[in-house]
C-alpha positions in Angstrom: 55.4 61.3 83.1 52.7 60.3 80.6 52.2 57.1 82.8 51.1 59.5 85.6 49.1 61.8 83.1 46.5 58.9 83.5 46.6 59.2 87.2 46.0 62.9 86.8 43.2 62.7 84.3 41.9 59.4 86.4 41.9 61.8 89.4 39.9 64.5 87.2 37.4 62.6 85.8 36.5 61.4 89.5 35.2 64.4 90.4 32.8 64.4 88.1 32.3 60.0 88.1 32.9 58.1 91.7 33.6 55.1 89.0 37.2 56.6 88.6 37.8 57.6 92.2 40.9 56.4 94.0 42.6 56.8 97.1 46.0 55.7 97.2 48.3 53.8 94.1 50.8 51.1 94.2 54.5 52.7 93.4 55.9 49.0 92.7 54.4 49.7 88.9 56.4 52.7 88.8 59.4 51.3 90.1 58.6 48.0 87.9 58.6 50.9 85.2 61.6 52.5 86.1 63.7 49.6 85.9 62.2 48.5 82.3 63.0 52.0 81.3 66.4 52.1 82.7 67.2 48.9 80.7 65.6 49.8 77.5 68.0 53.2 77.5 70.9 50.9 78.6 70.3 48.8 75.8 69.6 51.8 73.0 72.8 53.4 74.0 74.6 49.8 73.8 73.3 49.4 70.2 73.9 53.2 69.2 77.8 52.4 70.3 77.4 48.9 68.3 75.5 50.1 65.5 76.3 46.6 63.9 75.0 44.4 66.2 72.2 42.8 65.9 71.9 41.3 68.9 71.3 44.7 71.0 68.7 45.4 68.3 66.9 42.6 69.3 67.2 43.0 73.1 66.2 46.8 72.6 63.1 45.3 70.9 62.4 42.7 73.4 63.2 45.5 76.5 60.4 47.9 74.6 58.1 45.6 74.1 57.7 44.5 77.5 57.7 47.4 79.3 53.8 48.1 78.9 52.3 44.8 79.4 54.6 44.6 82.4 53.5 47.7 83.8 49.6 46.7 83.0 50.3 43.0 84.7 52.2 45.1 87.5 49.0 47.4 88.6 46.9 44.4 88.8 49.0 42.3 90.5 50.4 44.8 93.2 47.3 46.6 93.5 46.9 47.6 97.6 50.9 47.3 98.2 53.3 49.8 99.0 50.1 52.1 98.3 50.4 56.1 98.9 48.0 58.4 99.2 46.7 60.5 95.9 44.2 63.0 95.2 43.9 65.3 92.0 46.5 68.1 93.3 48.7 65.2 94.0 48.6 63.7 90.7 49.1 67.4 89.1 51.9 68.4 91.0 53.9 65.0 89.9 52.6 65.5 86.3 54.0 68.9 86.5 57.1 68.2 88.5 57.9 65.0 86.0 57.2 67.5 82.7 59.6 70.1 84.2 62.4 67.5 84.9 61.9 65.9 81.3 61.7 69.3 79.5 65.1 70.5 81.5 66.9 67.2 81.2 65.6 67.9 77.2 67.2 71.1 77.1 70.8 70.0 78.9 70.5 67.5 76.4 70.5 69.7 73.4 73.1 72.1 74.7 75.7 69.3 75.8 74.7 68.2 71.9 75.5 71.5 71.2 79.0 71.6 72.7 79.6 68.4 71.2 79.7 69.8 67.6 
């Protein structure tokens, strides 16, 4: 979600500057990011379970620490493939639908935490 709030504010400042205007976007940083994300939660939830290993402490690091470079390196690199189309309401409606799903996956959260005590 706060990956495509720059989209959305890329989008909105390209009405007012043709410098920021953009068609389509590649989704292989997304998905580049989804997978770093995926492992970095993998390994958090390895080293909550382990709290004394080190090791996972490291790879949580390591995982963390490369997810935004390899998203950066990722637009550039992939920039014109598997491209869809985006415009302002586009990038709104995903900002919005990706807030709702994170603020209701939030809540469950709490409430299974909730049941848990």
């Amino acid at each position: 979600m706060w990956m495509f709030i720059v989209e959305t504010a890329g989008q909105f400042l390209s009405t007012f500057f043709d410098r920021f205007s953009k068609d389509t976007f590649s989704i292989i940083p997304y998905l580049i990011s989804l997978i770093s994300l995926a492992l970095l939660i993998a390994c958090f939830m390895k080293l909550l379970k382990n709290a004394d290993s080190k090791l996972w402490t490291v790879i949580t690091i390591i995982v963390g620490a490369l997810s935004i470079p390899s998203f950066i390196v990722s637009r550039y690199l992939f920039e014109g493939v598997w491209t869809l189309p985006i415009n302002l309401s586009i990038s709104f409606f995903i900002t919005l639908s990706l807030f709702l799903i994170q603020y209701t996956l939030k809540k469950w959260s709490k409430s299974l935490q909730n049941e848990w005590i």
